[in-house]
Phi, psi and omega in degrees: 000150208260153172252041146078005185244128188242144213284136220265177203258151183277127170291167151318310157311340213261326205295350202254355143307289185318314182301313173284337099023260180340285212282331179290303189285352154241059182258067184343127176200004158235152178283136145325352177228025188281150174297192178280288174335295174300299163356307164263350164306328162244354190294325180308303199297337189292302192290308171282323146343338175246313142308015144248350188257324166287338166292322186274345170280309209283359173262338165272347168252043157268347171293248183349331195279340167262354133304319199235092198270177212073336187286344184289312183301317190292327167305312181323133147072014179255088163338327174271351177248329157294296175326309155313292191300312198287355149330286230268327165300310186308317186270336129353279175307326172297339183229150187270323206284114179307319188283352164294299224266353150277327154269033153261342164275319168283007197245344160280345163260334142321305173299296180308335190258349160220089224265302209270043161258342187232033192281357179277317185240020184289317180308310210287298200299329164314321181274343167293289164333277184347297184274345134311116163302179178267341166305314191267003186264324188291341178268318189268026148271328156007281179293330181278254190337350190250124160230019158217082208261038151061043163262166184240018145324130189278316170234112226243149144265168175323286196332305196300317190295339169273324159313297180308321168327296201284359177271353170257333188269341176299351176298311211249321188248098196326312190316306176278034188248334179274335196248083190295288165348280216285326166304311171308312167311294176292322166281342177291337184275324180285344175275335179279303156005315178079063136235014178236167167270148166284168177247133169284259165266068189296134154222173188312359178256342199303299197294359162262029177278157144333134152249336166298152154268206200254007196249311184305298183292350182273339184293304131357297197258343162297306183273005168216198201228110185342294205280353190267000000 
């Protein structure tokens, strides 16, 4: 028999918790046969990692919900925005590096505030994060800000041009002041990537080009956010 009280109706807000909720809690990180031990070796750091990552989507677009009226409603059931978050949980969880999971946050609220700007390329871009150190997303904001790299020689081979690279650049990303190899690395990956132009012949008019591309800078404004 009903006792007269009826079960309050679920919101737009509510569905869009659930989604993020979800995609985070079946993202698998103990095995059915893992020990008890490992088990707790991992479940702790796996447990503050979904909690922050989840707490830092749902306080920003509780940001946005008050900028922006509708998006939480626009949201619901929007297939590309569903995709973004269970991406973006999965590579999330995968990683200690604070600075991925910030730019993994930013790139699902990005997707919230324009689910169809980036739906040609967001799955490719997700796997670019994914795959990309954080040394190497910092040499391609690097590049993208240097559009000169001030030599003064009329004709350069690669070597030279890499040696001076990383001599400028071990200044900004610690990692590459111990390593020429990480430089070599990282730019051969950002060049398979499409998101730097390759070098042919560099020479001293060559090294004052654009070095992103224009698929790199669109890559660039997916992971991060006007107002950071």
């Amino acid at each position: 028999m009903s006792n007269g009280l009826v079960p309050p109706e679920e919101t737009n807000w509510d569905q869009i918790r659930e989604l993020v909720l979800a995609a985070i809690g079946d993202v698998p990180y103990v095995g059915s046969t893992a020990s008890s031990i490992m088990g707790m070796m991992v479940t702790s750091p796996i447990s503050n990692r979904t909690n922050e990552f989840h707490e830092s989507i749902i306080d920003e677009l509780q940001k946005l919900q008050s900028e922006k009226e509708n998006i939480i409603e626009n949201l619901v059931n929007n297939e590309i925005f569903t995709d973004a978050v269970l991406s973006s949980a999965k590579i999330a969880i995968s990683t200690r590096h604070q600075e991925k999971r910030n730019s993994l946050r930013n790139s699902v609220l990005n997707v919230a505030e324009d689910p169809n700007k980036y739906s040609a390329v967001q799955d490719y871009f997700f796997q670019i994060i994914e795959q990309l150190t954080i040394d190497q997303i910092q040499l391609l904001h690097y590049l993208k800000s240097t559009h000169n790299f001030s030599i003064s020689v009329e004709e350069i081979n690669l070597n030279h041009f890499m040696k001076h690279l990383n001599s400028l650049i071990s200044k900004e990303i610690e990692s590459y002041a111990a390593s020429k190899t990480l430089t070599h690395l990282g730019w051969d990956q950002l060049v398979r990537f499409g998101l730097i132009n390759k070098i042919a012949t560099p020479n001293a008019n060559y090294l004052k080009n654009k070095w992103t591309t224009e698929f790199g800078d669109n890559f660039l404004e997916f992971i991060n956010r006007k107002n950071n």
